[in-house]
N, C-alpha and C positions, 0 to 999 in steps of 0.2 A: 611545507609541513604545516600540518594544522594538530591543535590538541584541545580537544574538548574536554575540559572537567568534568568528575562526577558530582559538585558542586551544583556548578551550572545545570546537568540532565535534573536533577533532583529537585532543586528551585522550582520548575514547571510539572515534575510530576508530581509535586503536594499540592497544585492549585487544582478549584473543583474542577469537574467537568464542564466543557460547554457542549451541548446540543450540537450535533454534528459530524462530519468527520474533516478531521485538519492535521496538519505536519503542526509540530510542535516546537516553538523556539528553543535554544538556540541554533538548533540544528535550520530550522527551515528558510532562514535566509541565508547561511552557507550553504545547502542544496540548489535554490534559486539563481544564485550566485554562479553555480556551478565549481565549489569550492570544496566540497564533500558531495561520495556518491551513496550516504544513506541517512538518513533523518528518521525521527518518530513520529508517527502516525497518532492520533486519539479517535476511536469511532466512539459514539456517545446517543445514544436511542436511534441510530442509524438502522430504520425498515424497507430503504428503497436507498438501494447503492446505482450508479451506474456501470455498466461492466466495461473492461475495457481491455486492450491487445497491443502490446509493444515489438513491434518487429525485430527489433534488434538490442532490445535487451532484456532480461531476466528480471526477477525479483526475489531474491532470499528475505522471507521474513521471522520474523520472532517474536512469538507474542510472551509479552513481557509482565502483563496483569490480566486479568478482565479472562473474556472466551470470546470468538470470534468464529465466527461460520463465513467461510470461504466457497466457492460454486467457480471450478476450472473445469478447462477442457469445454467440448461440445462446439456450439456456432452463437456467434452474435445477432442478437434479436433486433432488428431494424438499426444496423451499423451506418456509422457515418466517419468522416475524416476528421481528424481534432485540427482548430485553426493551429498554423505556426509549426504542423510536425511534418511536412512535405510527407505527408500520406504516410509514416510510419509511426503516427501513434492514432488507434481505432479505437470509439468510445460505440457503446451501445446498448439501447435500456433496458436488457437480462441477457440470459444465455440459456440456450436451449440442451436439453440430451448432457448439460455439465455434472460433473463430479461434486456430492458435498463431503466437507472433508472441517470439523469442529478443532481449532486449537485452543489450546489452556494454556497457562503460566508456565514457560518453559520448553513447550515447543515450537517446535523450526519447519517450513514451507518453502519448496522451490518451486517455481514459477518460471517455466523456461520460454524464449523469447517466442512468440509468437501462438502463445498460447491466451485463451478468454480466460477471463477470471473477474471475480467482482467479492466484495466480501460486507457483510452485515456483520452486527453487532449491540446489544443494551449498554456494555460497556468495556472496552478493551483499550493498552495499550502495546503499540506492537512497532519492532527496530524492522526498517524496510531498508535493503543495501541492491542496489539496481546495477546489473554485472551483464558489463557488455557481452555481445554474443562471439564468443570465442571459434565456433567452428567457420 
C-alpha cells in the first residue's frame, strides 16, 4: 500500500516552472521505483516533444492546469528502439497523418497501447496513470 498526500502533490505544484518536461516529485521516484503506476508530468515551453509508442501499455491522462496539444495515432517519423525496453517501448522524432486533440484543466485522454503520440505544450500540468494492456 502506498498513500500519497495532498500535502505533498501541492508542495511541488506551488513551485515555479522549470523549462522542460519532467515527472514531478514525489510521485517520480515512486514510478522509477516501480512502486506506483502514475506520476505528474510538468511540460514547461515544450516546442519539440519526442514521440513515442508503448506496446503494451496505455496511458490515461489528466490534465490538471495549463493546455496541452497532444498528436496520436498516424506512424512514427524516423522510429528507433528505446535502450532498456526489449523493443517494446518505440521513440520517434514526430508522427506523421496523427490526430491533434488540445486538453484544458480538467480533461482526460486515453492513449491505448500501441498507439504514437507525443504532446507539446507553453505550460501544463497533467496526472499520467500507465495501464497495462488488458486484452
Amino acid at each position: 500500500m502506498k498513500v500519497v498526500r495532498k500535502e505533498e502533490i501541492n508542495k511541488f505544484l506551488e513551485r515555479e516552472p522549470v523549462v522542460g518536461k519532467k515527472m514531478l516529485e514525489p510521485l517520480r521516484t515512486l514510478v522509477l521505483a516501480k512502486e506506483l503506476p502514475f506520476g505528474i508530468v510538468e511540460d514547461f515551453e515544450v516546442k519539440e516533444s519526442e514521440a513515442e509508442v508503448h506496446k503494451h501499455e496505455g496511458d490515461l491522462w489528466l490534465c490538471l492546469e495549463g493546455e496541452v496539444e497532444f498528436t496520436c495515432g498516424g506512424e512514427l517519423v524516423e522510429s528507433w528502439i528505446r535502450d532498456g525496453s526489449n523493443g517494446n517501448e518505440l521513440g520517434g522524432k514526430d508522427i506523421k497523418n496523427g490526430q491533434k486533440v488540445v486538453l484544458k484543466s480538467g480533461d482526460w485522454l486515453w492513449i491505448p497501447p500501441g498507439e504514437p503520440h507525443l504532446h507539446r505544450a507553453k505550460l501544463a500540468r497533467m496526472v499520467v496513470v500507465k495501464v497495462p494492456n488488458w486484452s
